[in-house]
N, CA, C and O of each residue as an XYZ file, in Angstrom:
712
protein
N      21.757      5.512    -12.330
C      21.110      4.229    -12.567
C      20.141      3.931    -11.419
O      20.340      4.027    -10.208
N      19.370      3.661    -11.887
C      18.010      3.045    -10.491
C      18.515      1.846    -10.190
O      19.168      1.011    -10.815
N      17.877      1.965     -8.589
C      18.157      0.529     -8.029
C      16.762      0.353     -7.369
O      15.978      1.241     -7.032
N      16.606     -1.259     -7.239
C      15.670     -1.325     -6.074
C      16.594     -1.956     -4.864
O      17.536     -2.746     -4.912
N      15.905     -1.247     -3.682
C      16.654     -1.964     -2.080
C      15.424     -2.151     -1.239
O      14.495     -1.401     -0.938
N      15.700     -3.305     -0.981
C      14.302     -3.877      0.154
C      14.518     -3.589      1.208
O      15.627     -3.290      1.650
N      13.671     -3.618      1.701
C      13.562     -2.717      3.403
C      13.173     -3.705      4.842
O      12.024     -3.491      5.230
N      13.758     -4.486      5.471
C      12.784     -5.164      6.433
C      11.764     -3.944      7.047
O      12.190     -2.790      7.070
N      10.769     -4.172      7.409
C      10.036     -3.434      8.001
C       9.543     -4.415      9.364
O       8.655     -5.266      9.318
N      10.178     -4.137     10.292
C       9.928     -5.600     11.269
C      10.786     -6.868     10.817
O      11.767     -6.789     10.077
N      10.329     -7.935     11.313
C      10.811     -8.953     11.251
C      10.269     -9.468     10.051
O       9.040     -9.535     10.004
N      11.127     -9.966      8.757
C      11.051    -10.406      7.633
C      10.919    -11.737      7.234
O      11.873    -12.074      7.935
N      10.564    -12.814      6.708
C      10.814    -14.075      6.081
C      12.180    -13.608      5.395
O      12.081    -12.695      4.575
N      13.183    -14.033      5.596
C      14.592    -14.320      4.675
C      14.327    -14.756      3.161
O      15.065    -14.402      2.241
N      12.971    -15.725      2.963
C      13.048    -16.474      1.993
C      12.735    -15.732      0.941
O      13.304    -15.825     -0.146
N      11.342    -14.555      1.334
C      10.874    -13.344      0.295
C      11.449    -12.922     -0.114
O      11.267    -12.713     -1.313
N      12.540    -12.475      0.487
C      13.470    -11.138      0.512
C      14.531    -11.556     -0.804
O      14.832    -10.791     -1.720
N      14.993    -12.932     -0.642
C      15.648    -14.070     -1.413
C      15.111    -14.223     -3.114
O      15.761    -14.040     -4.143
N      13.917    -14.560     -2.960
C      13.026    -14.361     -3.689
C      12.867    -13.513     -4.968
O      13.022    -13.574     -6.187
N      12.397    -12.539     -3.804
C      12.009    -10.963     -4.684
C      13.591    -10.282     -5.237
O      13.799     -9.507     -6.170
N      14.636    -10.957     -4.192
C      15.931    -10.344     -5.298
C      16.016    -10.821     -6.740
O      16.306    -10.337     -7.834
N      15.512    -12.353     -6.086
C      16.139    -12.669     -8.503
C      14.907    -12.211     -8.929
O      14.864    -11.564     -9.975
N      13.692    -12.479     -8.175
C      12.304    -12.431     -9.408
C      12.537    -10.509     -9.833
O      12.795    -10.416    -11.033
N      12.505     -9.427     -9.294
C      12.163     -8.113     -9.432
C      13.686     -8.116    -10.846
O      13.495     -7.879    -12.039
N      14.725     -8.366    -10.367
C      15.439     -7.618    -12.028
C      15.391     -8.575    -12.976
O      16.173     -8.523    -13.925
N      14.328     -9.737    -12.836
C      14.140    -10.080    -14.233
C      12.815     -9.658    -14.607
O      12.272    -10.167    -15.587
N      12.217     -8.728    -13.881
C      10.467     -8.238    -14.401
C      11.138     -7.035    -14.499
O      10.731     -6.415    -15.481
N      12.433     -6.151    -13.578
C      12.410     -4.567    -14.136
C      13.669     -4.395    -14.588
O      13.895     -3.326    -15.156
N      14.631     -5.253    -14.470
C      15.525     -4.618    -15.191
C      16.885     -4.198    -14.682
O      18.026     -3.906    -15.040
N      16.088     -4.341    -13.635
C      17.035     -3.271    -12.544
C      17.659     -4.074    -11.387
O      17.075     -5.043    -10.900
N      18.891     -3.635    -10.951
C      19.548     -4.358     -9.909
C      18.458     -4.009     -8.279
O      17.836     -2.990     -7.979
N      18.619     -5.413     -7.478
C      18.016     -5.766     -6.406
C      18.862     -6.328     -5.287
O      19.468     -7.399     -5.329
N      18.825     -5.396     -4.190
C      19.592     -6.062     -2.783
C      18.898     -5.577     -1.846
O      18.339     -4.497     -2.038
N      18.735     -6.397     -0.337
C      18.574     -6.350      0.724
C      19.079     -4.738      1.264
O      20.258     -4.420      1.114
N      18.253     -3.931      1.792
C      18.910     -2.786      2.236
C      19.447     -2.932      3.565
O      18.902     -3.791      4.257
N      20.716     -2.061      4.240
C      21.344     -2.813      5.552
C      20.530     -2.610      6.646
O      20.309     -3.555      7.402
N      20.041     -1.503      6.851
C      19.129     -0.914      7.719
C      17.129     -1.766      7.731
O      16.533     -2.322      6.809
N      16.783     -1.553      8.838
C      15.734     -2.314      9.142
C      14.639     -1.110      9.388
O      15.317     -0.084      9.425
N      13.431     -0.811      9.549
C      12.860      0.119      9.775
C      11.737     -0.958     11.232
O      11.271     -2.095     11.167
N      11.690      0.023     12.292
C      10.869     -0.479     13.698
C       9.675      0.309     13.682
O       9.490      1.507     13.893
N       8.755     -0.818     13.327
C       7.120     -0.673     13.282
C       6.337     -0.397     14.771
O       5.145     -0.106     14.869
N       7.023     -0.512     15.592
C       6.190     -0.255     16.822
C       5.176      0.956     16.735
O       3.948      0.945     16.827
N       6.027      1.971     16.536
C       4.730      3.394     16.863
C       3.748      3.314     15.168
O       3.107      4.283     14.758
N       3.786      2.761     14.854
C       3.483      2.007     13.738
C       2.132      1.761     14.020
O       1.332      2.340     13.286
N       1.624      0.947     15.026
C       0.853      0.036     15.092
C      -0.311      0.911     15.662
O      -0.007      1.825     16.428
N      -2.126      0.615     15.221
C      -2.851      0.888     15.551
C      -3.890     -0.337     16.609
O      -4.527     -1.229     16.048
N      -3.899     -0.199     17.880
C      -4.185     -0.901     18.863
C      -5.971     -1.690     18.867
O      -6.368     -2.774     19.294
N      -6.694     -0.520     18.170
C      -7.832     -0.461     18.072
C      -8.026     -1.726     16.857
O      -8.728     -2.713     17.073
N      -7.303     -1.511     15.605
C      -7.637     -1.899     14.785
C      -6.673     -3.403     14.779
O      -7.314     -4.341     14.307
N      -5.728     -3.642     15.076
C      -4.849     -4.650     15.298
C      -4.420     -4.557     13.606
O      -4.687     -5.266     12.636
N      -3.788     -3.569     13.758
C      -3.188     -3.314     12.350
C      -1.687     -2.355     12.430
O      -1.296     -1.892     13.502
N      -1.081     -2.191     11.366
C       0.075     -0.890     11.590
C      -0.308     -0.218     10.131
O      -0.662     -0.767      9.088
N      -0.136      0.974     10.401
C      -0.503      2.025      9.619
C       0.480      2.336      8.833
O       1.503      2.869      9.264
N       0.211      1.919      7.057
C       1.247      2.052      7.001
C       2.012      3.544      5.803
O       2.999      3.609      5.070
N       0.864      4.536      6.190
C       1.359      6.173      5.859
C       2.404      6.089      7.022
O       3.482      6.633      6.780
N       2.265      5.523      8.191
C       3.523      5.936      9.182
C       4.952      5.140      8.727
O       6.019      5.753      8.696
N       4.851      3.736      8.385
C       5.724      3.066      8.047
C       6.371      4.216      6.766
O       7.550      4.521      6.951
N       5.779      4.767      5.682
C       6.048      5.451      4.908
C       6.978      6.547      5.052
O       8.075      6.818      4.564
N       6.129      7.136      5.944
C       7.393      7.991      6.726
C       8.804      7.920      7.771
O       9.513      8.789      8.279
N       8.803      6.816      7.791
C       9.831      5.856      8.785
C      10.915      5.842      7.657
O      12.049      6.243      7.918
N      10.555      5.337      6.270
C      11.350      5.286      5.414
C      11.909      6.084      4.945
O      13.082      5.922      4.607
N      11.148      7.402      4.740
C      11.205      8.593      4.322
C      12.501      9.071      4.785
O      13.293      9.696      4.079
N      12.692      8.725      6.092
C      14.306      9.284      6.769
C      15.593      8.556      6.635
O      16.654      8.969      7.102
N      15.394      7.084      5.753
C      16.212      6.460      5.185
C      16.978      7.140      4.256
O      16.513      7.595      3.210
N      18.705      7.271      4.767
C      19.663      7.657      3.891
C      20.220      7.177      2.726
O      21.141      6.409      3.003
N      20.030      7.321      1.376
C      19.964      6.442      0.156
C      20.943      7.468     -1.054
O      20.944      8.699     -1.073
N      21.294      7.056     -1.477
C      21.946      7.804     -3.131
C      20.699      7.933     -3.932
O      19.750      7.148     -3.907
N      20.808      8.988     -4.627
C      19.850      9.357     -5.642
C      19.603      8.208     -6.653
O      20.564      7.732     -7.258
N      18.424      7.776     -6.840
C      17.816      6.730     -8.182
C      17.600      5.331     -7.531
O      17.574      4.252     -8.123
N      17.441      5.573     -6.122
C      17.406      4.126     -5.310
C      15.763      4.321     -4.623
O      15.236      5.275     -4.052
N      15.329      3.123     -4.932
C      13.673      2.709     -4.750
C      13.704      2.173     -3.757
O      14.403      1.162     -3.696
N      13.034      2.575     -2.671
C      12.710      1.564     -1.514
C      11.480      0.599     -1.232
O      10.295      0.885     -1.056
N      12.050     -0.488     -1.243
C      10.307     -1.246     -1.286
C      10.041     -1.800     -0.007
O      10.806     -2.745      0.188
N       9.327     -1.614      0.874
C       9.417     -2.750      2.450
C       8.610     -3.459      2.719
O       7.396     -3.315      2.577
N       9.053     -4.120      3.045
C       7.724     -5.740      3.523
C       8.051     -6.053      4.824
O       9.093     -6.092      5.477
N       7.098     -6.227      4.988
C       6.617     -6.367      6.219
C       5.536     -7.854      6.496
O       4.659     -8.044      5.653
N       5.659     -8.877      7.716
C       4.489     -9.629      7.878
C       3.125     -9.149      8.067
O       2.148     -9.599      7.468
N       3.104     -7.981      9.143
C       1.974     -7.148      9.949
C       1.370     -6.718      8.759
O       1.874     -6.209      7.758
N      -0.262     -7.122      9.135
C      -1.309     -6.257      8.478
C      -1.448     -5.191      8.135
O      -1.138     -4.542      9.134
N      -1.792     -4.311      7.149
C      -1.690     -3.029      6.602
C      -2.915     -2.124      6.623
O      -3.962     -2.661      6.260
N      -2.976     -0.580      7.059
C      -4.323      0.188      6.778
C      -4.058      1.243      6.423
O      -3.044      1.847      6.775
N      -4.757      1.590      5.801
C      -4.830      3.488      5.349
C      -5.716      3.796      6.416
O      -5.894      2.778      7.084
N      -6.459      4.942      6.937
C      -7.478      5.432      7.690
C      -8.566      5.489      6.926
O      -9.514      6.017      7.508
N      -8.769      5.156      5.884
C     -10.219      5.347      4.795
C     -10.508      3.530      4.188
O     -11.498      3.048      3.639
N      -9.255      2.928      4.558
C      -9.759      1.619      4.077
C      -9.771      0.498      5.339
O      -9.709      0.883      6.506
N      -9.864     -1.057      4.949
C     -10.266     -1.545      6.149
C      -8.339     -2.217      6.368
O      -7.533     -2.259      7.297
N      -8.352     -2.578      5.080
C      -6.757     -3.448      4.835
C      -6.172     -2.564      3.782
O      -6.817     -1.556      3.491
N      -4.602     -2.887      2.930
C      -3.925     -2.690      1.912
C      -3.425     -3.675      2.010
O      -3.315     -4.416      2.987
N      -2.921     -3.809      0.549
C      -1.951     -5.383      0.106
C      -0.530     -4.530      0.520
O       0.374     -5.125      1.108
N      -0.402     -3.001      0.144
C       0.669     -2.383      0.022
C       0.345     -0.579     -0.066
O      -0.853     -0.297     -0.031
N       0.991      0.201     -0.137
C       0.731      1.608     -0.514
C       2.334      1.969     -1.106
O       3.325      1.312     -0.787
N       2.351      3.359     -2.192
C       3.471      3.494     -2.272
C       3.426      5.014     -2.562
O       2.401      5.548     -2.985
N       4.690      5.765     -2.297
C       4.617      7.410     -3.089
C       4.495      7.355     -4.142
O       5.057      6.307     -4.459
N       3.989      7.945     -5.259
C       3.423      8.222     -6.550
C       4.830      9.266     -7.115
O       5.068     10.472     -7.053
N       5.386      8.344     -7.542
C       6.261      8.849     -8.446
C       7.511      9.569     -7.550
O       8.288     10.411     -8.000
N       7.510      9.079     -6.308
C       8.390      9.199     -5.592
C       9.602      7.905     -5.152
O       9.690      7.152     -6.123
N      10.310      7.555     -4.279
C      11.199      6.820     -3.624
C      10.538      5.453     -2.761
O      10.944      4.330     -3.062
N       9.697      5.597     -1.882
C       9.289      4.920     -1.061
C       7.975      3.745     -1.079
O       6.824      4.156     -1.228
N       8.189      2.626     -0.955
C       6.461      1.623     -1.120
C       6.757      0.717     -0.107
O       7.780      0.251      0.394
N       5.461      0.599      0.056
C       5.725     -0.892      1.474
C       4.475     -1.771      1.144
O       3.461     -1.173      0.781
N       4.456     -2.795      1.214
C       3.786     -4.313      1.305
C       4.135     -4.998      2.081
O       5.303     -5.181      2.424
N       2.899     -5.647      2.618
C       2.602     -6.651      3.310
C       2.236     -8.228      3.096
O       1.386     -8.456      2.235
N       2.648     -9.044      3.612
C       2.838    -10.590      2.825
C       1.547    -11.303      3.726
O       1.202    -12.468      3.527
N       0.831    -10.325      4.842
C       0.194    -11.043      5.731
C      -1.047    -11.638      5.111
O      -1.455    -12.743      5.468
N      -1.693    -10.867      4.122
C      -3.027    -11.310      3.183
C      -2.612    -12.003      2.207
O      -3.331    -12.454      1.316
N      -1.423    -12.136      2.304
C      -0.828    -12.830      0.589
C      -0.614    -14.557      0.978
O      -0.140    -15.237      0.068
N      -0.973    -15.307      2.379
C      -0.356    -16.770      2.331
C      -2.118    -17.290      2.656
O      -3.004    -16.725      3.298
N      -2.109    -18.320      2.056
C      -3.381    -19.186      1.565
C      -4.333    -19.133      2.862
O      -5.562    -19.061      2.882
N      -3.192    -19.201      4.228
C      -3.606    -19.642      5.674
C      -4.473    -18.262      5.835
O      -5.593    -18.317      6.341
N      -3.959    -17.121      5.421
C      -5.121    -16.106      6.170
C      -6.878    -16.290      5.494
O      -7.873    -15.763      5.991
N      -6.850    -17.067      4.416
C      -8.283    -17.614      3.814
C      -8.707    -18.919      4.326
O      -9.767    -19.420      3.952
N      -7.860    -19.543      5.238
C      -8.082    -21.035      5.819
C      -8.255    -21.892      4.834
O      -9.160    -22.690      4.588
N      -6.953    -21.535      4.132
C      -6.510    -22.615      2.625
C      -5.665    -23.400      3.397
O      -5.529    -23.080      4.578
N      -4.806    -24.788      2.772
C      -3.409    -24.993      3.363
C      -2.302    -24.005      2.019
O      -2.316    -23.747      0.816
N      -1.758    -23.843      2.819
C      -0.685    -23.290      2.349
C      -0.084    -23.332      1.211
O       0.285    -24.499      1.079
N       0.341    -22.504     -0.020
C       0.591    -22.894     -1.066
C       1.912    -21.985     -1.356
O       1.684    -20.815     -1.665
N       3.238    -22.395     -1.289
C       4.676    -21.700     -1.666
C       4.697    -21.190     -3.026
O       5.416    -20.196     -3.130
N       4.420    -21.371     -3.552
C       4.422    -20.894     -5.368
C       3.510    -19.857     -5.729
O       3.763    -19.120     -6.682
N       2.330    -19.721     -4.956
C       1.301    -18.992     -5.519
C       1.713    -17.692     -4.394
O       1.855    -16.542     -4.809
N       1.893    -18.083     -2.810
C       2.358    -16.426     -1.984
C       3.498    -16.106     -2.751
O       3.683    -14.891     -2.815
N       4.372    -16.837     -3.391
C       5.304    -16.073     -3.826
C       5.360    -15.378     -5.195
O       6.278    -14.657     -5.587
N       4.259    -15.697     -5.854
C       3.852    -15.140     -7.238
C       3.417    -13.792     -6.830
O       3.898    -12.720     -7.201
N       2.078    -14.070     -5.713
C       1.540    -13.006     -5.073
C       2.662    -11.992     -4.447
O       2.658    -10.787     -4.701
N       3.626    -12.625     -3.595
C       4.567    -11.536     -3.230
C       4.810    -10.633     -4.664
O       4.440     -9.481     -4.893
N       5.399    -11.363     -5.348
C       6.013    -10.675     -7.203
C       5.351     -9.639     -7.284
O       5.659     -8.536     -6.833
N       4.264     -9.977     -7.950
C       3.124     -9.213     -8.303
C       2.876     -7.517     -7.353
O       2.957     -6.389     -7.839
N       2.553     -7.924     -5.847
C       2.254     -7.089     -5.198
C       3.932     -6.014     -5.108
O       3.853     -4.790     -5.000
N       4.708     -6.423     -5.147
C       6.268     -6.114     -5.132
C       6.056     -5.037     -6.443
O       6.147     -3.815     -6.324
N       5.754     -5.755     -7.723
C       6.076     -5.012     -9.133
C       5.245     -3.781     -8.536
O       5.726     -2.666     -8.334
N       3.834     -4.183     -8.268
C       2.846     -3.151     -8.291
C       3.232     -1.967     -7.304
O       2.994     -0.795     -7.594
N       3.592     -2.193     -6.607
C       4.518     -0.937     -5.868
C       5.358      0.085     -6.075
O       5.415      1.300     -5.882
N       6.047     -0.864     -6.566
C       7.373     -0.378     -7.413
C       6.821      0.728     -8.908
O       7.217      1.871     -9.134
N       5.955      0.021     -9.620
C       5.440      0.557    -10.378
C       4.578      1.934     -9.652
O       4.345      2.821    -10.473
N       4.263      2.111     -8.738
C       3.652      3.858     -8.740
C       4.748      4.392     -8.230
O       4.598      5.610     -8.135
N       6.101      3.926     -7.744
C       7.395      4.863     -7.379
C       7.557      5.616     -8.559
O       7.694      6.839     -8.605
N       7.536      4.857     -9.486
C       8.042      5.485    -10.814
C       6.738      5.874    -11.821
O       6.826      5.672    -13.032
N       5.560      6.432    -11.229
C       4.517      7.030    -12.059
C       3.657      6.534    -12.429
O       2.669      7.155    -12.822
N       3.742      5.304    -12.427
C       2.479      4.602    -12.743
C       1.367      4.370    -12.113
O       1.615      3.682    -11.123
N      -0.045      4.678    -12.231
C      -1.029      4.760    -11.537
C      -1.683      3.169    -11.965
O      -1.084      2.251    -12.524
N      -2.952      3.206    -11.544
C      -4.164      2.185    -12.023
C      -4.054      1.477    -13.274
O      -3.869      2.239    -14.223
N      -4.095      0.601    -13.484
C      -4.155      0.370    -15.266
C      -6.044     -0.429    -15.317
O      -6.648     -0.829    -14.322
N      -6.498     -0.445    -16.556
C      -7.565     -0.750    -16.813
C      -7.136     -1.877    -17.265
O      -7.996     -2.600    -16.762
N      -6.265     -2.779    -17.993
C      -6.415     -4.031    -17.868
C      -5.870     -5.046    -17.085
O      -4.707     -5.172    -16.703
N      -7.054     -5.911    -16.844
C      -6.908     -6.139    -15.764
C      -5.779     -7.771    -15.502
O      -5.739     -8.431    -14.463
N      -5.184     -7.980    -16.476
C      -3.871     -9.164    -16.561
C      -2.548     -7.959    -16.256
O      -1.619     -8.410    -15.586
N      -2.445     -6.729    -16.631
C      -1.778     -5.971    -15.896
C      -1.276     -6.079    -14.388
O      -2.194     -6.573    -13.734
N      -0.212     -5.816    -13.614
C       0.483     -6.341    -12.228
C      -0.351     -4.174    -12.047
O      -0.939     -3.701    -11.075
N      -0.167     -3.800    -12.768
C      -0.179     -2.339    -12.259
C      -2.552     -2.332    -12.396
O      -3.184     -1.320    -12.089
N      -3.089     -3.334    -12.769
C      -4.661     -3.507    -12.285
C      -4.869     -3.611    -10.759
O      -4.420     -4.607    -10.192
N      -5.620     -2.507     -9.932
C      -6.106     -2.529     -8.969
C      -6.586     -3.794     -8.516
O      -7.372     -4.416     -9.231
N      -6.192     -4.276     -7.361
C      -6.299     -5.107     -6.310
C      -6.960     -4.710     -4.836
O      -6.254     -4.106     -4.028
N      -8.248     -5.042     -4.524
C      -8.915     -5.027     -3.418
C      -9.279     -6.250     -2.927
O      -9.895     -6.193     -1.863
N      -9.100     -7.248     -3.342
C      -9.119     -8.242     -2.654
C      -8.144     -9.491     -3.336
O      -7.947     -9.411     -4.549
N      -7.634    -10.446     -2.712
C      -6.991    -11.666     -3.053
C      -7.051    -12.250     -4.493
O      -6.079    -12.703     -5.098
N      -8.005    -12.195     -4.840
C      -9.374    -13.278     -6.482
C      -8.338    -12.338     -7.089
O      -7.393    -12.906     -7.636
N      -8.343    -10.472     -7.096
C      -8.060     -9.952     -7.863
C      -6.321     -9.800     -8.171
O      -5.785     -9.307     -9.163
N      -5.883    -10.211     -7.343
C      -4.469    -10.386     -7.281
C      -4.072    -11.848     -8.366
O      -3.244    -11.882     -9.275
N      -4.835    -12.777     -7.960
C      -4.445    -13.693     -8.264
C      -4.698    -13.851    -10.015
O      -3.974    -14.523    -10.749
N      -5.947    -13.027    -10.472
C      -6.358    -13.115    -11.830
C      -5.046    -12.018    -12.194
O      -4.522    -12.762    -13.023
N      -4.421    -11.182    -12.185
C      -3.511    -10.278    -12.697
C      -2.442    -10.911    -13.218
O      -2.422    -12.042    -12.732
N      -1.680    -10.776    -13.847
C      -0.187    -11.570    -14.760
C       0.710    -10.863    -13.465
O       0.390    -10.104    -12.551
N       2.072    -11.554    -13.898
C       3.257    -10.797    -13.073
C       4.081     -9.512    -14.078
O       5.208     -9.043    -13.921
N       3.240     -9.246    -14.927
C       3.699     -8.540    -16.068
C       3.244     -7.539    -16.214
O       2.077     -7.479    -15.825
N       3.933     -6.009    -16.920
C       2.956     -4.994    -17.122
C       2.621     -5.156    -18.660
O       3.370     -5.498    -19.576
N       1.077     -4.762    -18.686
C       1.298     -4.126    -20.265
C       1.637     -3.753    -21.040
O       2.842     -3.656    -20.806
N       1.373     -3.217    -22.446
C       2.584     -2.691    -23.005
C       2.296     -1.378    -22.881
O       3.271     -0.740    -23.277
N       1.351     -0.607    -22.491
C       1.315      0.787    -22.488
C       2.719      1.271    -20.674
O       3.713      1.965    -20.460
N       1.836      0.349    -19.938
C       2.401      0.501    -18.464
C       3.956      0.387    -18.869
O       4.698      1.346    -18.659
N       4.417     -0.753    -19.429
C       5.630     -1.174    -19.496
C       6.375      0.176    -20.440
O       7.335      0.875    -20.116
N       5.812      0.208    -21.285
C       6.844      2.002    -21.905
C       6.307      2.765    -21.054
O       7.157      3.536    -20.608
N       5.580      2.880    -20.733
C       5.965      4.212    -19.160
C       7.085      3.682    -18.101
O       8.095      4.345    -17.866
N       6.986      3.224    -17.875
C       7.702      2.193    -16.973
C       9.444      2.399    -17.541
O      10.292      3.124    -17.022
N       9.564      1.719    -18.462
C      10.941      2.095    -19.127
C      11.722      3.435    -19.720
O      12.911      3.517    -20.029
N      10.742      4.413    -19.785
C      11.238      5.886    -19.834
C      11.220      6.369    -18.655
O      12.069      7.251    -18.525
N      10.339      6.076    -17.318
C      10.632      6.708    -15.882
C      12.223      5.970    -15.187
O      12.962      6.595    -14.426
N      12.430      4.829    -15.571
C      13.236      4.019    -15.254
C      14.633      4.751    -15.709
O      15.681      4.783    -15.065
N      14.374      5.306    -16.943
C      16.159      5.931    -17.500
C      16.108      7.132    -17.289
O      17.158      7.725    -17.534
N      14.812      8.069    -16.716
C      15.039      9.188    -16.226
C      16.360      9.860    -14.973
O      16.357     11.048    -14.650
């Protein structure tokens, strides 16, 4: 049976973590808990860019001891980069175990909004599913109310549903009982 287990990656909001347990098994299905272990972002971090890299966070996880059919998702506050982009909302293995997101682009304050609890936490959802969703095979989707529609900036997060399609969603549910 698949599970998802969240990962602190650094120091966490409690409340996400809270959160993303009831919202994720009523979007997948699937049971959701706090994993016990924490993963330490320090060598993590790129100095230049005031960011943490998070192919390294990836591999941090990678050495996390887990039972077979268990998804790791980690969040993290700290800003996110690939070496080819400037930010990520998140990155994940493609049809593998491991995804990590970041909540730091996701609260109103990094746009010099005031603050809005309902909408970072939709945004958490969303960016959470979309993760989760390339663990288990799912790539890009072309429409764009899809949670599995590419996101490069905020606008595009926010126009997306918390839902997959129905093509995404039967992929989704045959990788799931694999």
């Amino acid at each position: 049976m698949v599970e998802i287990r969240l990962v602190r990656v650094g120091q966490v909001n409690p409340g996400v973590l809270d959160f993303l347990c009831v919202a994720l098994p009523d979007s997948l299905g699937l049971e959701c808990r706090v994993f016990d272990q924490a993963i330490d972002v320090s060598g993590a971090y790129n100095p230049a860019r005031h960011q943490y890299n998070s192919i390294e966070i990836l591999l941090r996880m990678s050495a996390l001891d887990t039972r077979p059919g268990v998804k790791l998702l980690g969040l993290t506050r700290h800003d996110l980069f690939i070496p080819i982009l400037t930010f990520v909302f998140g990155q994940a293995q493609l049809n593998n175990r491991n995804a990590v997101m970041s909540v730091h682009r996701l609260h109103q304050s990094y746009y010099g909004l005031p603050d809005d609890e309902d909408l970072f936490l939709s945004r958490c959802e969303k960016e959470a599913l979309h993760e989760l969703g390339h663990t288990f095979g799912l790539v890009h989707c072309r429409d764009f109310e899809c949670v599995m529609y590419l996101s490069n900036a905020i606008d595009q997060v926010d126009l997306k549903s918390n839902g997959f399609c129905e093509s995404c969603r039967g992929l989704l549910e045959l990788a799931s009982q694999a």
